[in-house]
C-alpha positions as CSV (number, residue, x, y, z in Angstrom):
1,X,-87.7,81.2,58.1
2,X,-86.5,84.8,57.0
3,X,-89.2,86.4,59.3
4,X,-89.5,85.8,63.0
5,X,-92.1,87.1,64.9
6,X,-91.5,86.8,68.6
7,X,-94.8,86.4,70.1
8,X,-93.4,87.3,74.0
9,X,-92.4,90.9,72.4
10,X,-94.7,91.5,69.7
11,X,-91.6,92.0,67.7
12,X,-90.7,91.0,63.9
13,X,-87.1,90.2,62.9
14,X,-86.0,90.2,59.7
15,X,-83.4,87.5,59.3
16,X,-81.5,89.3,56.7
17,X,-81.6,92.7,58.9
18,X,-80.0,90.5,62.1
19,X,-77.7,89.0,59.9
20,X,-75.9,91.8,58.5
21,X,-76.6,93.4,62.0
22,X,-74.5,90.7,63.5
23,X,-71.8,91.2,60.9
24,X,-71.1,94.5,60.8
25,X,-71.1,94.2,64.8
26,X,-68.4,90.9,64.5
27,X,-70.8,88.9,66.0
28,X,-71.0,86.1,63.5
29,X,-71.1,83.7,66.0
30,X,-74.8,84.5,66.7
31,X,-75.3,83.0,63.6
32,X,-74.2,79.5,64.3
33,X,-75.1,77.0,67.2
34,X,-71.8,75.5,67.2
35,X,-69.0,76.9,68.7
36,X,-65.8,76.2,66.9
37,X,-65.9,78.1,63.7
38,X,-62.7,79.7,61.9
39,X,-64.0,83.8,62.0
40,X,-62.6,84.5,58.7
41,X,-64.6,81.4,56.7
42,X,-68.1,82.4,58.5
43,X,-67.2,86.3,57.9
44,X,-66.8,85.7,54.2
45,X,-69.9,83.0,54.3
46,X,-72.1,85.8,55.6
47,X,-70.7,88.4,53.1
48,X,-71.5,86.2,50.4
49,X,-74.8,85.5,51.7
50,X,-76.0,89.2,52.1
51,X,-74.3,90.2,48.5
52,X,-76.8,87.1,47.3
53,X,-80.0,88.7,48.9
54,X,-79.7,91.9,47.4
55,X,-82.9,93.7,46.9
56,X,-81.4,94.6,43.6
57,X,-80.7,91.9,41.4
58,X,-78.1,93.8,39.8
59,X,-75.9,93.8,42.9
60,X,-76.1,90.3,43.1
61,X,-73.1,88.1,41.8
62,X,-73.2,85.4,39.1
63,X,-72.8,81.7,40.5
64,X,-69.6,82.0,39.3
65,X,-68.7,85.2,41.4
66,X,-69.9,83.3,44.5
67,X,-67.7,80.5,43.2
68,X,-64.7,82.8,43.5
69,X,-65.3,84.6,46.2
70,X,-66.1,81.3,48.4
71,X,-63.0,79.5,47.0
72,X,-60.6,82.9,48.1
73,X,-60.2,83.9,44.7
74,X,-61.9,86.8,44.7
75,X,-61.8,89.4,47.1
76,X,-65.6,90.3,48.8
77,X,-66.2,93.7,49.4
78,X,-68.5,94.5,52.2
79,X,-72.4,94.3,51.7
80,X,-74.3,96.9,51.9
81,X,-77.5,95.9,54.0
82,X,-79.8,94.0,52.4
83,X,-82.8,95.7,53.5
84,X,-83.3,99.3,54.0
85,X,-85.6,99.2,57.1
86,X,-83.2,97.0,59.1
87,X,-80.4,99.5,59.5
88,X,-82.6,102.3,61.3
89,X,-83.5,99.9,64.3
């Protein structure tokens, strides 16, 4: 689900906003339940992923951009947070 509502706090959290909150923290490994993960592949996998949530659909890549950028062709530039209201909190 992209929205979480924790009941105990009365809080909502926007999965997109924690995600790129993790990422920009280096704490990708929140993201996972596992624990053996190569940093680099689930740092470019989240990159990818926020680029591909863009509120603007003109920021977003083409299948083909994702292609490259997943493969290590193409270089990912950071994301800029996908929502707006996530990066005040």
């Amino acid at each position: 689900r992209n929205l979480d509502v924790n009941v105990l706090e009365a809080e909502e959290i926007l999965l997109s906003g924690w995600a790129y909150k993790c990422f920009v923290a280096g704490e990708v490994n929140k993201l996972v339940s596992w624990e053996l993960i190569d940093k680099n592949v689930m740092d470019n996998m989240v990159k990818v992923a926020l680029w591909c949530i863009q509120d603007d659909p003109f920021l977003r890549p083409t299948m083909k951009g994702v292609m490259l950028m997943l493969e290590g062709i193409t270089d990912i530039a950071i994301p800029p947070c996908p929502d707006s209201s996530s990066s005040s909190a």
